[in-house]
N, C-alpha and C positions, 0 to 999 in steps of 0.2 A: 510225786514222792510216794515213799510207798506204806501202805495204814494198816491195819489189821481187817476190817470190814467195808471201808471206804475208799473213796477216792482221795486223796491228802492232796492237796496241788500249790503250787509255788507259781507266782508270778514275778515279773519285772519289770522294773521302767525307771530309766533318765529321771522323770517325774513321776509327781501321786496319778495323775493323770494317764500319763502311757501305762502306768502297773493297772490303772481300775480298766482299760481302753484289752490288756494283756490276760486279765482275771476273768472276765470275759470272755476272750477267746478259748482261752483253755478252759471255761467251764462246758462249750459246744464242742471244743473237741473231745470231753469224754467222751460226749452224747453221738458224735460222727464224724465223719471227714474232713474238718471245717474247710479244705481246699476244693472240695465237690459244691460246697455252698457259695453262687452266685450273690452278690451284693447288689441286685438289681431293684429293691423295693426301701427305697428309707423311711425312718421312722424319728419321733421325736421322742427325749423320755427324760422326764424332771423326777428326782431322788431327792426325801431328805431323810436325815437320821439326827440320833441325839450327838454323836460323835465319829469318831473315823469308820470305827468296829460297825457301827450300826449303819453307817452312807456303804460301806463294802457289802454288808448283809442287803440293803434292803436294792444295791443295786442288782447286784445276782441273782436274788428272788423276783423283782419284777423283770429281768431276763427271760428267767425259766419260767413266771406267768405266762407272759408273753408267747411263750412255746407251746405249754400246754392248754391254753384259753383260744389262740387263733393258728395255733399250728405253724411257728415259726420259728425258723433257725436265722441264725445270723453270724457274720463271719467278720464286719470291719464295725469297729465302733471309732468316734472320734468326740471324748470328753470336749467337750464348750467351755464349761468352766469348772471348778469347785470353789464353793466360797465356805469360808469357816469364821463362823459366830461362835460366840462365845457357850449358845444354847443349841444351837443348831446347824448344820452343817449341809449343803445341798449341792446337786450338781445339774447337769444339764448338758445331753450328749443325742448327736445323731446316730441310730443305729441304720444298717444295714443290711439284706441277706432275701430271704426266698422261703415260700412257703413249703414245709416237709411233704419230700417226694421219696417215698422207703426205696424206690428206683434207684433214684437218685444220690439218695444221701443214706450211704450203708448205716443203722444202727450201731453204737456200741452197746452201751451201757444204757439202761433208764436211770437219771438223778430224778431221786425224792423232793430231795431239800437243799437247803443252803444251811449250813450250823456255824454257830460260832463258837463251837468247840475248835479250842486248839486257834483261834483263828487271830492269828498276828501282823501286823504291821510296822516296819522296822524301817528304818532311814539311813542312809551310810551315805560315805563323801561319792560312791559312784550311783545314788541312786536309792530307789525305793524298792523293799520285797513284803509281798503281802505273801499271808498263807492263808490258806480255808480249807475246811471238808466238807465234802459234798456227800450227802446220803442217798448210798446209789439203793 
């Protein structure tokens, strides 16, 4: 979607799951080709937050840790679970993908941050749409 300084991006999914599994993706496709990104090395990765807004923040941000800490890009994610307490809210997901090769995996953009500006989660009878900005 398109923002005044940022990246604005819309996600979807069937379920919260496929949207968080979808939010994901398109956060590494600003960043490159996510089809040039091999799914050859899996990872594990446990999220919690105080609610929806903050399990979508703090998933995307230890995403793009993960990138910037070990230098990894990722292309297939597949949520485990999400469970929702009434305090807390967590998930638990395999990721996927390959250590950044500038070769390899053209640059787009550098994202900064994950913000929870603007950032939305909406439920409707065919599904879930999250939105976020990304601080490029």
């Amino acid at each position: 979607m398109e923002h005044v300084a940022d990246a604005y991006v819309a996600a979807y999914g069937e379920t919260l799951e496929e949207a968080f599994e979808n939010a994901a993706l398109a956060m590494f496709e600003v960043m490159t080709d996510t089809g040039t990104i091999d799914p050859e090395i899996e990872d594990y990765l446990e999220v919690k937050g105080e609610d929806e807004f903050a399990l979508l923040y703090n998933w995307l941000e230890q995403l793009l840790l993960k990138f910037e800490t070990v230098n990894m890009l990722y292309s297939k994610f597949k949520i485990l679970r999400i469970d929702k307490k009434p305090s807390e809210f967590s998930l638990e997901a395999r990721i996927y993908g390959e250590a950044f090769n500038p070769e390899k995996h053209p640059p787009k953009v550098a994202v900064k941050a994950v913000t929870y500006h603007q950032m939305e989660i909406k439920q409707t009878g065919e599904g879930y749409t999250l939105r976020y900005i990304l601080d490029l």
